[in-house]
C-alpha positions as CSV (number, residue, x, y, z in Angstrom):
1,X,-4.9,1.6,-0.1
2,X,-5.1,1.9,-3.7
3,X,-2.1,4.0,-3.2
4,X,1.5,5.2,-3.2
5,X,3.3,5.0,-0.5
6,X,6.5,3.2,-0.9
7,X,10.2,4.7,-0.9
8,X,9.9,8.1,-2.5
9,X,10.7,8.6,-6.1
10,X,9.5,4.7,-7.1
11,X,5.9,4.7,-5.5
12,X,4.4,5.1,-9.2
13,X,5.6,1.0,-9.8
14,X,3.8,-0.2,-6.4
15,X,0.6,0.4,-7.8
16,X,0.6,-2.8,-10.5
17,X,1.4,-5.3,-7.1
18,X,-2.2,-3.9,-6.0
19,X,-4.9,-6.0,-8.6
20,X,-5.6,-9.1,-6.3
21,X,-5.8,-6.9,-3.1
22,X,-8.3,-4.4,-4.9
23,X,-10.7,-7.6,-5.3
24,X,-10.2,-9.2,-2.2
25,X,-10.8,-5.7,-0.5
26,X,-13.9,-5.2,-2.8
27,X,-12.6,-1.7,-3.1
28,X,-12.8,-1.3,-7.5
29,X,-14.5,1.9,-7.0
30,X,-13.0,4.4,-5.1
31,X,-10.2,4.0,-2.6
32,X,-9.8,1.6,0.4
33,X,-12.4,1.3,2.8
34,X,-12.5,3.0,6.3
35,X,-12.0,0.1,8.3
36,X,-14.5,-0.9,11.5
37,X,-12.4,-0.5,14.3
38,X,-11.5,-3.6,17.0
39,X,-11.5,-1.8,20.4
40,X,-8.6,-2.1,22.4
41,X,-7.1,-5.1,20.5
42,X,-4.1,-2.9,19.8
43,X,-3.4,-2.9,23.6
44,X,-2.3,-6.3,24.2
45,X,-1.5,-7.1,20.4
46,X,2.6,-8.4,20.3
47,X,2.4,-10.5,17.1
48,X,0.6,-9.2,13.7
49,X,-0.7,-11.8,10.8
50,X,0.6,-10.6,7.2
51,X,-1.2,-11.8,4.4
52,X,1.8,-12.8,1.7
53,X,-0.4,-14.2,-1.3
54,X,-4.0,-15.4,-1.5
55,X,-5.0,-17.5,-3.8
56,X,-2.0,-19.0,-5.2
57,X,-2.4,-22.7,-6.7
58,X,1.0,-24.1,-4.8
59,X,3.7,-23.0,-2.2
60,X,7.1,-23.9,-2.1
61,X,7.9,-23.2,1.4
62,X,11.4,-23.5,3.3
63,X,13.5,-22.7,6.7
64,X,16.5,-21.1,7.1
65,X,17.2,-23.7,9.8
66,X,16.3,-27.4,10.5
67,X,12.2,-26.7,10.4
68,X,8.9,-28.2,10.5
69,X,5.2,-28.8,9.3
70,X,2.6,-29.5,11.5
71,X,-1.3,-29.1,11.4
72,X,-2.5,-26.2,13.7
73,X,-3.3,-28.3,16.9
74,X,-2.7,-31.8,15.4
75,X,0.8,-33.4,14.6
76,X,3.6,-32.9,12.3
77,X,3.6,-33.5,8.8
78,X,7.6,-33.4,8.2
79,X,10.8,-32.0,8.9
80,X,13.4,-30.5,6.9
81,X,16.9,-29.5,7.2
82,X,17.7,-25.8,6.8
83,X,17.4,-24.6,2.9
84,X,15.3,-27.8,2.1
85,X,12.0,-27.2,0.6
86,X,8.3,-28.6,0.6
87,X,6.1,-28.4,-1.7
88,X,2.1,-27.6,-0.6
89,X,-0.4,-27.7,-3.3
90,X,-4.4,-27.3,-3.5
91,X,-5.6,-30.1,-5.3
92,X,-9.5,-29.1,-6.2
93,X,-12.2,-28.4,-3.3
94,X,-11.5,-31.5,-1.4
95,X,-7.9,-31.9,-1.1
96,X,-4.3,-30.3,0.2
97,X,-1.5,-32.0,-0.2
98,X,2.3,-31.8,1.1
99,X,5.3,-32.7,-1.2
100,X,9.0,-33.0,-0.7
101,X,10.7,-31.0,-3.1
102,X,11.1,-33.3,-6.5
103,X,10.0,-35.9,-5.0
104,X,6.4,-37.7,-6.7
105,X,5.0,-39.3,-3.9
106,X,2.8,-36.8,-1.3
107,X,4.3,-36.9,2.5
108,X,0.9,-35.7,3.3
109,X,-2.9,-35.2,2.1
110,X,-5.5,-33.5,4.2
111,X,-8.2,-31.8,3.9
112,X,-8.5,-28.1,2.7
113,X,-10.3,-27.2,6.0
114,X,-6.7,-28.0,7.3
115,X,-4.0,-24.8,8.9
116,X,-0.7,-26.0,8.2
117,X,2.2,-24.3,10.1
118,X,5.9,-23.8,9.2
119,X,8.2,-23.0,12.6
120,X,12.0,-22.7,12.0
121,X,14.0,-23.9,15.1
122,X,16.0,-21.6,17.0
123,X,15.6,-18.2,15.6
124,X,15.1,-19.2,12.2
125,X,13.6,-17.9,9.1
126,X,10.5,-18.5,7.3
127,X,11.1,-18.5,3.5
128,X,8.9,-18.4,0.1
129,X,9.5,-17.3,-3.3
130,X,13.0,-16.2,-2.8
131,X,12.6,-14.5,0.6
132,X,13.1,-14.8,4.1
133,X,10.9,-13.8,6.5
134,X,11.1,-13.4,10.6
135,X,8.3,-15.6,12.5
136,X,6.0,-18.3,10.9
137,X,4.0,-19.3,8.3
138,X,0.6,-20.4,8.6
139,X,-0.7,-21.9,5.4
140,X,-4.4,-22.6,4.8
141,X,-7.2,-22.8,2.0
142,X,-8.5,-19.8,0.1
143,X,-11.8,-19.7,-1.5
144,X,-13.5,-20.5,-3.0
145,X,-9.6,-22.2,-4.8
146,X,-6.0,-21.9,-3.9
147,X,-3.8,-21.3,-0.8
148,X,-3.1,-18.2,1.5
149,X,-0.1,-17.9,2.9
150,X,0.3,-15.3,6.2
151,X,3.6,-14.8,8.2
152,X,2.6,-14.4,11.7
153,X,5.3,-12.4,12.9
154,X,6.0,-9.9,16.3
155,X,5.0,-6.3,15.9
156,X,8.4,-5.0,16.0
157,X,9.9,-7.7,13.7
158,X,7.2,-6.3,11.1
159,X,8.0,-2.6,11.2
160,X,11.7,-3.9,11.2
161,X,10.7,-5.2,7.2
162,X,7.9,-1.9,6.5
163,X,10.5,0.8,7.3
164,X,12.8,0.1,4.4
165,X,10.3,-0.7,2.2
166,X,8.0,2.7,2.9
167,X,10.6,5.3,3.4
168,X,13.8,3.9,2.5
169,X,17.2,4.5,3.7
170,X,18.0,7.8,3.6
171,X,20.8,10.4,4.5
172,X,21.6,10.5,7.9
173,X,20.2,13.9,7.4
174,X,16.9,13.2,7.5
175,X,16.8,10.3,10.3
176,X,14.0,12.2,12.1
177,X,12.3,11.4,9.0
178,X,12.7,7.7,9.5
179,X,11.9,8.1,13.5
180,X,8.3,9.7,12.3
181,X,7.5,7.2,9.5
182,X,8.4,4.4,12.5
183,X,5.5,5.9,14.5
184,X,3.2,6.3,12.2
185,X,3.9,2.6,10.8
186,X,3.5,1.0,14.2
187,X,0.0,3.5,14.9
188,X,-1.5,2.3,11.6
189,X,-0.9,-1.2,12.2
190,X,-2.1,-1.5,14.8
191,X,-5.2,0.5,13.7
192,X,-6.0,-1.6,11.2
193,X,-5.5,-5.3,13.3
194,X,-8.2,-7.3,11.7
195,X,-9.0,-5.5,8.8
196,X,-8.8,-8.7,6.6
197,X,-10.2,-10.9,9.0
198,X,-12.3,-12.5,6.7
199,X,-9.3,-13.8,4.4
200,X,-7.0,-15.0,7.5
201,X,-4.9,-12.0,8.7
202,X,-4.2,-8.5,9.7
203,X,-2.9,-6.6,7.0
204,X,-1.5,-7.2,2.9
205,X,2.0,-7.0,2.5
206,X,1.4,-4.8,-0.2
207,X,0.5,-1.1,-1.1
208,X,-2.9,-2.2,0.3
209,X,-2.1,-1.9,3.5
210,X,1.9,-1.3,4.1
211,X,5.1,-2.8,1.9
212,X,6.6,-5.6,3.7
213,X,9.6,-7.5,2.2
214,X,10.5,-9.9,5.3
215,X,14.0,-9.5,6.0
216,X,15.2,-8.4,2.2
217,X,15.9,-4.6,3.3
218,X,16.4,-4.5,7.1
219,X,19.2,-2.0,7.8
220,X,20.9,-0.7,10.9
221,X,18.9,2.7,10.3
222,X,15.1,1.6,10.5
223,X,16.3,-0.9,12.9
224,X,18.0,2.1,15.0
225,X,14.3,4.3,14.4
226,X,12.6,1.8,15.7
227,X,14.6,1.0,18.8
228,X,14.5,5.0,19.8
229,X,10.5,5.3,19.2
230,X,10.0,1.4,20.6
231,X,6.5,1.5,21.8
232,X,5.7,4.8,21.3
233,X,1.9,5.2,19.1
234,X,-0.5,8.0,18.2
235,X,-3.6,8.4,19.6
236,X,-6.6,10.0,18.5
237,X,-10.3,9.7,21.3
238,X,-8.2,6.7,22.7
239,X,-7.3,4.7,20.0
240,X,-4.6,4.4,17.8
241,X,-5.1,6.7,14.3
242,X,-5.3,5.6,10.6
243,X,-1.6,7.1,10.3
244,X,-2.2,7.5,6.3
245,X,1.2,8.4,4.1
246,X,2.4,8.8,0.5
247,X,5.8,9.8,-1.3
248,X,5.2,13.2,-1.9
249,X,2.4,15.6,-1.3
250,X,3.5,18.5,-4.0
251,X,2.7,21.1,-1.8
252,X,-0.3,20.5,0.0
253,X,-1.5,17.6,2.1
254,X,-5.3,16.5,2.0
255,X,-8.3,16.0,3.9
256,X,-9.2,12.3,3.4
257,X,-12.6,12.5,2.6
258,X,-11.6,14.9,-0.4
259,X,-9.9,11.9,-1.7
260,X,-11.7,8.7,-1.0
261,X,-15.5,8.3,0.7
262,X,-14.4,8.0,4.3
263,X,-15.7,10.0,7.2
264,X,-14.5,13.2,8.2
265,X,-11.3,12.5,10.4
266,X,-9.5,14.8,12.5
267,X,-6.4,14.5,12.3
268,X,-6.3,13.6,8.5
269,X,-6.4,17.3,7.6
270,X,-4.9,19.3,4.9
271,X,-2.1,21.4,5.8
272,X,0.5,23.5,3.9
273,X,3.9,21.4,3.7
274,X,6.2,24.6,4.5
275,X,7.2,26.2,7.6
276,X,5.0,29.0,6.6
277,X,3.5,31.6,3.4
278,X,5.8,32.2,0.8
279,X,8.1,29.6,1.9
280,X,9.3,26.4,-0.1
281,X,7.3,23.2,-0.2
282,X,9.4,20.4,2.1
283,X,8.6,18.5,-0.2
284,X,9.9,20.2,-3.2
285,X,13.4,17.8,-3.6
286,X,11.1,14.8,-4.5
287,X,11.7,14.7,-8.4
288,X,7.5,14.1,-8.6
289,X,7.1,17.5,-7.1
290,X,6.1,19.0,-10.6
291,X,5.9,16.4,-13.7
292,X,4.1,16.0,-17.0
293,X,2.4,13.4,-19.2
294,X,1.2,13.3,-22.5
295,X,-1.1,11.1,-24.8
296,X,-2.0,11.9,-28.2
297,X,-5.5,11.7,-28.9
298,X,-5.4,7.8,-29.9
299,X,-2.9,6.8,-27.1
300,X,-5.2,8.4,-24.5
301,X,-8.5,6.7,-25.8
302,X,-6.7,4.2,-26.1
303,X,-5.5,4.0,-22.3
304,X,-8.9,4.7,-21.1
305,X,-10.9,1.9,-23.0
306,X,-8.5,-0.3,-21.6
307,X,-8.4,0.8,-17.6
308,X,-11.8,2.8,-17.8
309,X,-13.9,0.5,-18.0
310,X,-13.5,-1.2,-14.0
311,X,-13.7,2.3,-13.1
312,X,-17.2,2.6,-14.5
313,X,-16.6,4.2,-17.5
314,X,-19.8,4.1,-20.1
315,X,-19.2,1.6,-22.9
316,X,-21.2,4.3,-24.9
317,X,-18.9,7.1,-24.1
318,X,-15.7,4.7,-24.9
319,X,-16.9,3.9,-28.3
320,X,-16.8,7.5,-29.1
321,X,-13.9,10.3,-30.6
322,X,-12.8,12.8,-27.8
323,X,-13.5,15.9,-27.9
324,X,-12.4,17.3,-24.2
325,X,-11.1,16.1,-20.8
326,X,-11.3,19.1,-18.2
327,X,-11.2,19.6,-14.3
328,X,-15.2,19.4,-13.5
329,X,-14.4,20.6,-9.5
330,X,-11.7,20.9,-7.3
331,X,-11.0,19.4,-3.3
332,X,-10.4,22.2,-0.9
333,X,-6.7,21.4,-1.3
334,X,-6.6,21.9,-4.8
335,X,-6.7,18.2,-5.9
336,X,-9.1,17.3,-8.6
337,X,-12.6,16.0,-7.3
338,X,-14.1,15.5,-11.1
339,X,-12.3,15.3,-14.5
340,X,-14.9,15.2,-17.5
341,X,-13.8,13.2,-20.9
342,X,-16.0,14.1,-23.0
343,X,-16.8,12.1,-26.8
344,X,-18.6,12.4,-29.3
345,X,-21.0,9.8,-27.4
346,X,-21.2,11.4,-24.3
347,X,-19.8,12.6,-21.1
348,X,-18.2,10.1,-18.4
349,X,-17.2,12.2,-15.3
350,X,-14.0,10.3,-12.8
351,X,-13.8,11.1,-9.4
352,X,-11.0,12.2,-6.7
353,X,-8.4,9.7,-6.8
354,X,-9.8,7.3,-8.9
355,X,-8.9,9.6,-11.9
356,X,-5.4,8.1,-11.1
357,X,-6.3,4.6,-12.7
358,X,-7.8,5.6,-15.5
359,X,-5.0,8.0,-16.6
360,X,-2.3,5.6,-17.0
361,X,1.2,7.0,-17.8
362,X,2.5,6.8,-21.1
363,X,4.5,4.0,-22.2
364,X,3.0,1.7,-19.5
365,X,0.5,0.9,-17.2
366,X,1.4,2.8,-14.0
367,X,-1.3,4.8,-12.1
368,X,-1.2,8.9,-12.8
369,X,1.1,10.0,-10.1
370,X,-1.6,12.0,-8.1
371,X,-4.9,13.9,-8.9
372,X,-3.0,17.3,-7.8
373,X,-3.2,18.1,-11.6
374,X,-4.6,20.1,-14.3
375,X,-5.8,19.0,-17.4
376,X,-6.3,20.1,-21.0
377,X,-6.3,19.0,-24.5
378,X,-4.3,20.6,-27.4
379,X,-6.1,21.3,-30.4
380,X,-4.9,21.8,-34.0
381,X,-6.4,25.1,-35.6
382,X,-9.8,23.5,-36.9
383,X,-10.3,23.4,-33.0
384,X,-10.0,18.4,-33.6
385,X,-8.1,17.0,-30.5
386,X,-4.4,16.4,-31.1
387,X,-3.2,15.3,-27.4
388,X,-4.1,15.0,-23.9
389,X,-1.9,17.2,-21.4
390,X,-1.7,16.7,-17.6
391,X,0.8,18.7,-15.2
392,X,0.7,17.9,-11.7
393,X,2.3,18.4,-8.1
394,X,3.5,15.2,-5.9
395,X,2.9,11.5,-6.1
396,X,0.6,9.8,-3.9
397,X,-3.1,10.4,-2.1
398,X,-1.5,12.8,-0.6
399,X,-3.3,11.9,2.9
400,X,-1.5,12.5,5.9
401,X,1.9,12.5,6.2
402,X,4.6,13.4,3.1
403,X,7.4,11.1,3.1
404,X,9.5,13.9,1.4
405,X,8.5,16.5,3.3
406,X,9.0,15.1,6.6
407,X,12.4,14.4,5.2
408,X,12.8,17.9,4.2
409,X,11.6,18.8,8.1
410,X,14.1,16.7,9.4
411,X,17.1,18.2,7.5
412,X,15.3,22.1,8.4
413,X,16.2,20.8,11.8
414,X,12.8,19.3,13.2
415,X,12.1,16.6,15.5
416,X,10.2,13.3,14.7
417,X,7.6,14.6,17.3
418,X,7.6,18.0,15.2
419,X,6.9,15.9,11.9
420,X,4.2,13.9,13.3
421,X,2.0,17.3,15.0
422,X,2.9,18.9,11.9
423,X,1.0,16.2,9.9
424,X,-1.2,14.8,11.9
425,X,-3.1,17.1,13.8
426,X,-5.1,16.7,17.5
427,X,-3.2,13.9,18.6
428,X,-1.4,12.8,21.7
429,X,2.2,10.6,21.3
430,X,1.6,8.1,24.3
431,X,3.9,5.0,25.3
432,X,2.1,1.6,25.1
């Protein structure tokens, strides 16, 4: 989703990997779509397809053994000894071709209706752009130009290169922590098994879906989290829930039709992230539990004439001098459901999380770290806009569960099982 979610206290970056998934997903306007469920494809599921890159104009692809190309169903193309590389490229509408690297002369051309696969012997590695990757690579056509690129890869061997990505590695401390985030990784998985279909695979490697770096960040930790939890999945009416995280909730979790226009969900409820009233926040070690940005009045119109306009944002209203931004309505968990910038054209009124992309951060082009926030602008004594102020709690959609608060559950002394009830409510922990 068009979200935060990787290892707390550098989810803010993830957001920039995010601008080819937003199109594919046709999802400019508010948040990823629910997806349409599969029924009982999660059952029998053991490998999962990972979309790497779509649309990219060449591959240079490689083995981290002796290895091979082949057509899906047809014959090999070539072989290669481990670290040696090939070269596929998309040559117009019409044409693929397959070259050895520095070499001029193709080894292959074929036609873009063609699935080309890379299998390492033995137990081998897939590798592209610098990483290696468990499993294979299927290579085919994008359209309408270019080439896709998905490591088909075994459930577990996935989660083993999400885990460090998501959550990290951290103290031993909070290794409950790492046990819950290994559950809810494998439930929304396999939740989402199809949900790109239409381009090829399962699920982006990216913020769109989950981070997956192949084998870059596999430790002993994640690896040991997922061993203890192997197989274990959360259930909601049957099927395996749309286990949502972020980094840090500030606070306060939230209902996930606050945030983006999906249905009402039941076990993506807001709930307080403290063991009870008056209590600290779990989540209150994250250093995005409280934070601050500010624009001056030219640096903020500015920003907003830049990433406003995919967000909808009136050409009318942009053209204008501010004159106010303020909270329009608030979610029942406090987050912001409309922030008004006013001008002295008009009015142009952002909603939920969406107000995220709009309000990029100071100095840069990451995403406002969530739309827990408030608001204002500072004035000089004639009453004319100086600056732009925003304070806010967490970082994230804040959906489901918080990575730092379930860390700060696990060093209070509670169980992965007591993380997951705790943030996902009404749902059973089954064995597959």
């Amino acid at each position: 989703m068009a979200a935060s979610r990787r290892r707390p206290g550098r989810a803010g970056n993830a957001a920039l990997l995010l601008a080819l998934a937003c199109v594919a997903a046709g999802v400019p306007g508010g948040g990823p779509p629910a997806p349409s469920p599969v029924p009982d494809a999660w059952r029998t599921a053991t490998t999962i397809r990972v979309g790497l890159v779509v649309g990219a104009p060449n591959l240079l692809i490689a083995g981290s053994t002796d290895w091979a190309l082949s057509r899906e169903g047809g014959t090999q193309i070539a072989s290669a000894k481990s670290g040696a590389r090939l070269r596929v490229v998309r040559l117009g509408p019409s044409q693929m071709e397959v070259y050895r690297e520095g070499e001029m002369a193709p080894v292959w051309s074929g036609s873009p209706s063609d699935t080309l696969l890379v299998t390492p012997d033995g137990n081998g590695y897939s590798g592209w752009s610098g990483r290696w990757y468990r499993g294979s690579f299927r290579i085919h056509a994008s359209q309408p130009e270019g080439l896709t690129l998905v490591n088909e890869v075994p459930l577990e061997s996935y989660l083993r290169g999400v885990l460090p990505e998501e959550i990290g590695q951290p103290p031993d401390s909070d290794y409950e922590a790492v046990k819950a985030q290994a559950v809810a990784a494998r439930s929304y998985t396999l939740s989402y098994l199809g949900r790109r279909a239409p381009l090829g695979f399962d699920l982006w490697a990216s913020v769109e879906d989950q981070v997956y770096g192949g084998t870059a960040r596999e430790n002993e930790q994640s690896n040991r989290a997922l061993r203890a939890t192997a197989g274990e999945v959360l259930l909601s009416e049957g099927t395996p829930i749309r286990a949502l995280y972020s980094s840090a909730c500030g606070g306060r979790t939230s209902n996930v039709e606050d945030v983006w226009p999906w249905p009402w969900t039941p076990y993506l409820r807001s709930v307080r992230d403290a063991e009870g009233p008056g209590e600290p926040s779990y989540c209150a070690r994250s250093s995005n539990y409280r934070w601050r940005e500010e624009w001056d009045a030219e640096t903020f119109m500015a920003t907003i004439r830049k990433f406003g306009p995919p967000e909808g944002a009136p050409a009318a209203v942009l053209a204008g001098e501010l004159q106010d931004v303020r909270v329009g309505a608030r979610s029942r968990s406090g987050r912001v459901r409309e922030v008004i910038v006013a001008t002295t054209r008009g009015e142009w009124i952002l909603r939920g999380d969406r107000t995220r992309w709009s309000f990029r951060r100071p100095g840069g082009d990451a995403i406002l770290r969530s739309s827990f926030l408030k608001v204002g602008v500072l004035r000089d004594p004639s009453g004319k806009p100086l600056a732009v102020v925003a304070t806010g709690a967490g970082n994230g959609h804040g959906i489901g569960l918080c990575q730092w608060g379930a860390m700060g559950m696990a060093r209070a002394g509670k169980s992965y099982k007591e993380i997951l009830s705790h943030y996902y409510k009404d749902t059973n922990l089954i064995h597959m």
